[in-house]
C-alpha atoms as one frame of an Amber mdcrd trajectory, in Angstrom:
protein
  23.262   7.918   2.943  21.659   8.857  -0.259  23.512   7.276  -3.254  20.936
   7.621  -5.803  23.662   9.969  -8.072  26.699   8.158  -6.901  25.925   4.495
  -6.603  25.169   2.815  -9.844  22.911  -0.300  -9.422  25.874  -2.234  -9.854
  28.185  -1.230  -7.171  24.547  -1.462  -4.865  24.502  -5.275  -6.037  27.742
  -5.796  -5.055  27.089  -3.646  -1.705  24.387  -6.784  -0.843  26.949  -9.529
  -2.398  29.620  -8.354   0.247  27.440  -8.510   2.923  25.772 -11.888   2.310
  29.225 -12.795   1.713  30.970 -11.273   5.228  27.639 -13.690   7.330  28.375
 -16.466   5.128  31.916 -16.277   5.800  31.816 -15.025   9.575  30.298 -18.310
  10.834  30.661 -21.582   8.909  26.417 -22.556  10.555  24.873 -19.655   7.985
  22.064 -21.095   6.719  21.218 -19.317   2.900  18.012 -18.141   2.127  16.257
 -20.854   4.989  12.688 -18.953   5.692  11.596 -20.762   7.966  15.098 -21.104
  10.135  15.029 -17.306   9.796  11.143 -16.905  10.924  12.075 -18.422  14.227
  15.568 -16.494  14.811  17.931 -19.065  14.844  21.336 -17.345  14.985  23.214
 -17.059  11.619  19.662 -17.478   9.417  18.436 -14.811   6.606  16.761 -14.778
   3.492  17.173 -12.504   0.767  14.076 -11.494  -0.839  12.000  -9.120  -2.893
   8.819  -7.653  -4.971   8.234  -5.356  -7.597   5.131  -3.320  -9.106   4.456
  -1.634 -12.114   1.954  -1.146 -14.534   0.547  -0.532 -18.521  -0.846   2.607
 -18.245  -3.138   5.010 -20.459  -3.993   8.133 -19.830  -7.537   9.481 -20.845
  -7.527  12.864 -19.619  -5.601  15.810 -18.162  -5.580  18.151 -15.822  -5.521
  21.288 -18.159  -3.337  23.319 -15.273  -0.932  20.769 -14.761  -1.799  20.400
 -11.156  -1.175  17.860  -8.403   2.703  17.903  -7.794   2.791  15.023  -5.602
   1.588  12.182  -7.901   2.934  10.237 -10.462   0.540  11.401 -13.329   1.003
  15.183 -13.325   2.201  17.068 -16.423   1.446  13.646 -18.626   0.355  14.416
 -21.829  -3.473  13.153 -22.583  -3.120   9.877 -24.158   0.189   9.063 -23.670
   0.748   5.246 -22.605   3.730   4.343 -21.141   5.227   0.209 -19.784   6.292
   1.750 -16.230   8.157   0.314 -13.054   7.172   2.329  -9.973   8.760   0.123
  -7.310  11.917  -2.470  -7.173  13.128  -3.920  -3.405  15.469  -5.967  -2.671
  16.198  -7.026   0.636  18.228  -9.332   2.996  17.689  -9.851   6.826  19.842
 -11.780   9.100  19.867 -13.202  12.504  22.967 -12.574  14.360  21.728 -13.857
  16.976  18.733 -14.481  19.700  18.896 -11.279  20.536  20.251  -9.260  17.542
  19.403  -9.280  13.894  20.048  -7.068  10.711  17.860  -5.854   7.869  19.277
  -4.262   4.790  16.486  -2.899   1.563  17.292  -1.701  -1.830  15.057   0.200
  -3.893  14.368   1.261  -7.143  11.480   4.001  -7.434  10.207   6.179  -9.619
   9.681   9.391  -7.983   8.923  11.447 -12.049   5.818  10.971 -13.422   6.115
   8.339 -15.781   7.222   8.976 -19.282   8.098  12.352 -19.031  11.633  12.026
 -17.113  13.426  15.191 -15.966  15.822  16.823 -18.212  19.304  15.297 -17.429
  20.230  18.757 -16.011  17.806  18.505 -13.509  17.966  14.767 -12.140  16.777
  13.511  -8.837  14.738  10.846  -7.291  16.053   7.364  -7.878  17.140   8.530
 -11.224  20.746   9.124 -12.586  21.877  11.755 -14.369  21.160   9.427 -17.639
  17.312   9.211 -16.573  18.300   5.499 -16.057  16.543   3.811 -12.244  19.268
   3.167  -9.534  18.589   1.068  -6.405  19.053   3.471  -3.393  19.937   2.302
   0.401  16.131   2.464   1.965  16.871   0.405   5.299  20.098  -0.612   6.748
  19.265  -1.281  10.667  20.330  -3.327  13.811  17.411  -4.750  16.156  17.745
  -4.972  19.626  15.299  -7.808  20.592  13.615  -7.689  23.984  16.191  -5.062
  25.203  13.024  -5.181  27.854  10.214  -7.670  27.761   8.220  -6.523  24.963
  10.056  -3.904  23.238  12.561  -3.903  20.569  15.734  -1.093  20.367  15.744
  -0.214  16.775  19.153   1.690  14.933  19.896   2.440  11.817  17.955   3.648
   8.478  14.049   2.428  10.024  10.567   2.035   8.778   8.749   5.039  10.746
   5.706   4.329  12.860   3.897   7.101   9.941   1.905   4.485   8.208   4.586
   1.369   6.862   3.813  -0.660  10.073  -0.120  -0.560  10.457  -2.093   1.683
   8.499  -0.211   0.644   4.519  -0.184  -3.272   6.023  -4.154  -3.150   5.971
  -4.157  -1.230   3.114  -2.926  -3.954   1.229  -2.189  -2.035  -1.921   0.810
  -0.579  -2.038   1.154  -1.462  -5.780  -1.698   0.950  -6.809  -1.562   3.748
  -4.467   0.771   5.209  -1.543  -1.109   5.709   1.816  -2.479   9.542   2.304
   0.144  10.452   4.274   2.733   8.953   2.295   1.086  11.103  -0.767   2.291
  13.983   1.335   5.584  12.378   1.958   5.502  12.330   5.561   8.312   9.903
   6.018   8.271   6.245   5.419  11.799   5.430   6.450  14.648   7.521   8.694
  17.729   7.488   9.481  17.495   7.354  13.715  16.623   5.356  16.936  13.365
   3.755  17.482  11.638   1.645  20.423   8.828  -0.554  18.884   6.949  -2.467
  21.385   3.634  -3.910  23.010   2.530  -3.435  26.757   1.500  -6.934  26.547
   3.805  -9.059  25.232   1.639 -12.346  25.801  -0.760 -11.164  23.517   0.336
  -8.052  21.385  -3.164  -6.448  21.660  -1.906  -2.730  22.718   1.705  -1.594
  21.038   3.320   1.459  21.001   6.601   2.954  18.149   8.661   6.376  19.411
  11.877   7.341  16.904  13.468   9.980  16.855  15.312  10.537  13.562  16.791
  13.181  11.151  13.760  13.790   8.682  15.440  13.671   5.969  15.037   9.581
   4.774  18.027   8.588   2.749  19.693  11.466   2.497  21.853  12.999   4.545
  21.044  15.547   7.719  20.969  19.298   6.306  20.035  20.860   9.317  20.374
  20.834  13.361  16.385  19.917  14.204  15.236  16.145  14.729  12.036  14.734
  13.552   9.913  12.967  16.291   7.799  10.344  15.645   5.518   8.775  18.249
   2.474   5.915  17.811   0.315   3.650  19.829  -2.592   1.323  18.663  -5.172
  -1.293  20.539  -6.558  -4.182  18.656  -9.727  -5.466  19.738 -12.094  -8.688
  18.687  -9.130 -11.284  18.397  -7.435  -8.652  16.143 -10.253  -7.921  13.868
 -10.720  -4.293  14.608  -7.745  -1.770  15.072  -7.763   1.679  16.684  -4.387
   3.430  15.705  -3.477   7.037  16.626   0.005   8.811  15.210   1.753  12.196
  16.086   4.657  13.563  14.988   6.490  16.866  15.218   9.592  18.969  13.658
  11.148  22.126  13.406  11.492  23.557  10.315  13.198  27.107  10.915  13.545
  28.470  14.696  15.355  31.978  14.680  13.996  35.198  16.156  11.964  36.250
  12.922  10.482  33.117  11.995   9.812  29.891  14.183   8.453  27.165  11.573
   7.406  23.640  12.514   5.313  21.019  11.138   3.015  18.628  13.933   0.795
  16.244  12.201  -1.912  14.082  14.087  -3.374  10.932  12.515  -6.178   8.639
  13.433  -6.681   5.392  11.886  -9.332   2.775  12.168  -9.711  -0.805  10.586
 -11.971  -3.661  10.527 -10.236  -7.049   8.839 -12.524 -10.168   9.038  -9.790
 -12.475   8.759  -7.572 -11.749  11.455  -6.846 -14.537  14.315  -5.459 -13.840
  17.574  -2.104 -14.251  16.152  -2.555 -11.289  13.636  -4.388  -9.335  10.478
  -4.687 -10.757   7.422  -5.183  -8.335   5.052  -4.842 -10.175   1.745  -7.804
 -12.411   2.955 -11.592 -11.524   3.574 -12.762  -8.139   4.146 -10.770  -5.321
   5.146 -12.597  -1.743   5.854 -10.518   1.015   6.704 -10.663   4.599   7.487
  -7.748   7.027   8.131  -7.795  10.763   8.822  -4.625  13.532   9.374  -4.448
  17.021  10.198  -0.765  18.378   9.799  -0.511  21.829  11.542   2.033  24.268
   9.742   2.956  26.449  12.055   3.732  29.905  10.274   4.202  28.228   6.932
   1.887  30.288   4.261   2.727  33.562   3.050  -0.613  35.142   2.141  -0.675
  38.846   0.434  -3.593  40.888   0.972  -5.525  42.469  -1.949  -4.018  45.523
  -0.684  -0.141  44.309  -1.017   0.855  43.432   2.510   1.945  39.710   3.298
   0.916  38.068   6.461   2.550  34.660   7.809   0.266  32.067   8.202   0.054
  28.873  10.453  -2.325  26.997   8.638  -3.485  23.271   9.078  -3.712  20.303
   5.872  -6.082  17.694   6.325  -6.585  14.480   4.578  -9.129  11.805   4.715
  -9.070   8.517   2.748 -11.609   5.946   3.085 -11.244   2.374   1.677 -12.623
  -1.522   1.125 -11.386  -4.740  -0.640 -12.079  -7.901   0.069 -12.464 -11.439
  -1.769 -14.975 -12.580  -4.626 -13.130 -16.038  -5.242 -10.478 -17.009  -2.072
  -6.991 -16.418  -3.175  -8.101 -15.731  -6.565  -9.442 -12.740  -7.072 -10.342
  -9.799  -5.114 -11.836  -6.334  -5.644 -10.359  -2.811  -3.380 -12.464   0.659
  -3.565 -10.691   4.050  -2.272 -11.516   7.504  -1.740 -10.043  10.255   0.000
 -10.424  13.955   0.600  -7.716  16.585   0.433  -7.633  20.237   1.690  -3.959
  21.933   1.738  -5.239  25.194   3.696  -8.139  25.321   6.041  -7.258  29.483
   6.318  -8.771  30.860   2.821 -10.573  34.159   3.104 -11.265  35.722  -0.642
 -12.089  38.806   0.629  -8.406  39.677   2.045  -6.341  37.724   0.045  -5.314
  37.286  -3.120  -2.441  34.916  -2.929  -1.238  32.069  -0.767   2.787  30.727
  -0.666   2.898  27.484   1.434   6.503  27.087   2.681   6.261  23.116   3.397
   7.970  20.486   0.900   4.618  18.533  -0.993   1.945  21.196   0.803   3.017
  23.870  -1.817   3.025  21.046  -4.663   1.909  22.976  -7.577   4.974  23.487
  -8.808   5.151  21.127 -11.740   4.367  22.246 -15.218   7.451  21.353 -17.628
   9.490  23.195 -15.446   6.935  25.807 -14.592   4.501  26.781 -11.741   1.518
  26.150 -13.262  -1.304  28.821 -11.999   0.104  30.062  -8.569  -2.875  28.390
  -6.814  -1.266  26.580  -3.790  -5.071  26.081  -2.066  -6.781  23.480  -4.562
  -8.439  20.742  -2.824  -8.111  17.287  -4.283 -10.442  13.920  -4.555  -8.917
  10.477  -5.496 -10.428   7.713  -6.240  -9.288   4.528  -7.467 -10.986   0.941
  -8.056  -9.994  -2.423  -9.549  -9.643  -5.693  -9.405  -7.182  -8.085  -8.394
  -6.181 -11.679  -9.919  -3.532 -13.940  -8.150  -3.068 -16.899 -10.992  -0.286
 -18.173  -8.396   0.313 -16.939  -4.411   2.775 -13.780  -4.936   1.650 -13.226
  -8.386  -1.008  -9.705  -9.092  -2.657  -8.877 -11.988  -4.751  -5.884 -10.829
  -6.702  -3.982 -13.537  -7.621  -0.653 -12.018  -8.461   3.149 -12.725  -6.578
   6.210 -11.018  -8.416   9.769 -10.459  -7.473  12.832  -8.684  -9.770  15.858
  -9.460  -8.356  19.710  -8.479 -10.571  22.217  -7.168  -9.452  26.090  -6.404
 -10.437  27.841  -3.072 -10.200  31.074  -4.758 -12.679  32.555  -6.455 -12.072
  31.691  -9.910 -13.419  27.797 -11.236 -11.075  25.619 -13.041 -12.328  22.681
 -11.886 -10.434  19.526 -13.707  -8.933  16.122 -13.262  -6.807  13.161 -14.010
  -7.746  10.318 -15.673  -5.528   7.072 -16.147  -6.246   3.021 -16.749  -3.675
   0.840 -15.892  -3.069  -2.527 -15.869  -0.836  -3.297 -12.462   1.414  -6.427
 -12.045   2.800  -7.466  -8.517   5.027  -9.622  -7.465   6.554 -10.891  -4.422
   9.428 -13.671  -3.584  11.498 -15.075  -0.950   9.086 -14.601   1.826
């Protein structure tokens, strides 16, 4: 359920009071906020727990065309600093019992680019009507352990196998950037069924993740087609290298005139030196990673000929991000490098068209400029990059000095090459687990 305009923080609070409050009272053995009673599911355990991230931030330079719909930075004036939190959880999982347990997040995140809030006319995201943040209902679920020997029988409002249970875990850096998918806002959380589970359960070296789910996150379904979500993933070298591959698949209109879908396929690879046989550890050693999509949109882009006819076009989005970090003093400090590649539409031909209309929520994301579509183009390729630095003056504690850039680049046959340019200061924080 989406609450974001109807649940103040407070009556969210009090949501996560009652329910600590119904397992404290429901069995007089509840142990509060015992980590380590929870870690090895003894019935009636939890923890309640959290993080946050946010940042100083200054930005240099600016995209003259307002471009780039789907970050945080677009439409921000040049030099404008801004004290910004971009992510607030707060969480609680219990152990019913052996077999069952519960998991309940609120969050608090910024979807507006920061500093220049939305009119209060026009109010969305985790923002109220006031501009003011509101915790939202990200994950409310009931886990089925071992309903068979290795697998787990997910239900509720889940994590999705998209990127939050591999691919952003080696990342490790969450707090400066979203994954590339996520950029896209391929879904991070659903409300559905999932089965998440290894073939092997003595040694959890080949796993799989199916859901099936509404596609639409916290908010309510608005239509009668399912999003499908399906994953698998091998780790080799006691758990140092990971393979991962992701597919996923929904309908987006199916009548007579116009059958729309979205499929996306993802690869991911990974290299962290200081995993054991009992798992990655990102936040330690080296960590090399390298993840690639291609999203086919089946009949999604309306392109008009120079002439004036419009043709429907299925057209395929493909993203590549490329990444390192690793220590330079143990559990001190650390640095991270990233780069990826964007290309919204693999189908421009200059020579018969003269405009393109994607059709796809955050594929046809130049549509931000105060208010206004900035320049029509829906084809520019994009390049991030981002670099820092990252001190940990106590375990659970970030300081991570960094730069963000995303340059825009036209496929038509005009230039207006540009960019955007911000330095930020990033704290981090994490506690109760």
């Amino acid at each position: 359920m989406n609450i974001k305009n109807r649940m103040t923080p407070v009556f969210c609070l009090a949501l996560m009071i009652f329910f600590l409050g119904f397992c404290k009272i429901s069995n007089a053995q509840y142990t509060w906020n015992n980590d380590s009673a929870f870690k090895a599911g003894n019935p009636n355990s939890g923890r309640i727990w959290g993080y946050a991230f946010g940042d100083f931030a200054y930005k240099s330079h600016k995209d003259s065309l307002n471009r780039g719909g789907s970050n945080q930075y677009t439409g921000i004036p040049k030099n404008r600093t801004t004290f910004q939190f971009r992510r607030i959880y707060l969480g609680y999982d219990y152990n019913i019992s052996k077999k069952f347990s519960a998991e309940l997040l609120l969050a608090a995140e910024d979807n507006f680019p920061a500093g220049n809030p939305p009119s209060s006319a026009a109010a969305s995201g985790d923002e109220l009507l006031n501009n003011k943040l509101s915790f939202y209902i990200k994950l409310m679920n009931i886990r089925w352990k071992n309903i068979w020997k290795g697998t787990d029988l997910v239900v509720g409002q889940i994590s999705t196998p998209a990127f939050p249970l591999l691919s952003e875990r080696l990342w490790n850096y969450r707090s400066i950037e979203r994954t590339i998918a996520d950029i896209r806002r391929t879904p991070s959380y659903d409300l559905g069924a999932a089965l998440q589970g290894v073939f092997d359960p003595d040694t959890k070296n080949f796993g799989y993740n199916l859901m099936v789910a509404n596609g639409s996150s916290a908010k309510p379904e608005g239509d009668n087609f399912k999003w499908f979500y399906g994953d698998v993933y091998a780790y080799f070298a006691n758990k140092k290298l990971v393979f991962d591959v992701y597919a996923d698949y929904e309908r987006l209109n199916f009548t007579s005139k116009w059958k729309h879908s979205r499929q996306m396929w993802k690869g991911y690879i990974a290299y962290n030196s200081a995993a054991t046989v009992k798992g990655i550890d990102p936040g330690n050693g080296v960590t090399v990673g390298l993840e690639f999509f291609v999203n086919n949109l089946k009949n999604d882009n309306f392109a008009t000929r120079i002439t004036g006819e419009v043709d429907t076009l299925t057209t395929a989005a493909k993203g590549l991000s490329m990444y390192i970090h690793g220590d330079i003093i143990k559990s001190k400090l650390r640095f991270f490098a990233r780069a990826d590649l964007y290309k919204p539409n693999n189908k421009v031909d200059n020579n018969v068209y003269s405009k393109y209309t994607a059709n796809t929520g955050n594929y046809n994301d130049n549509s931000y400029s105060l208010g206004t579509i900035a320049t029509g183009d829906q084809t520019y390729k994009q390049t991030f990059m981002t670099l820092g630095l990252d001190y940990m003056p106590a375990k659970g504690v970030h300081f991570i000095p960094n730069i963000w850039y995303n340059h825009y680049a036209t496929q038509l046959s005009s230039s207006n090459a540009d960019h955007d340019l911000v330095w930020r200061i990033t704290f981090y924080y994490v506690f109760g687990k």
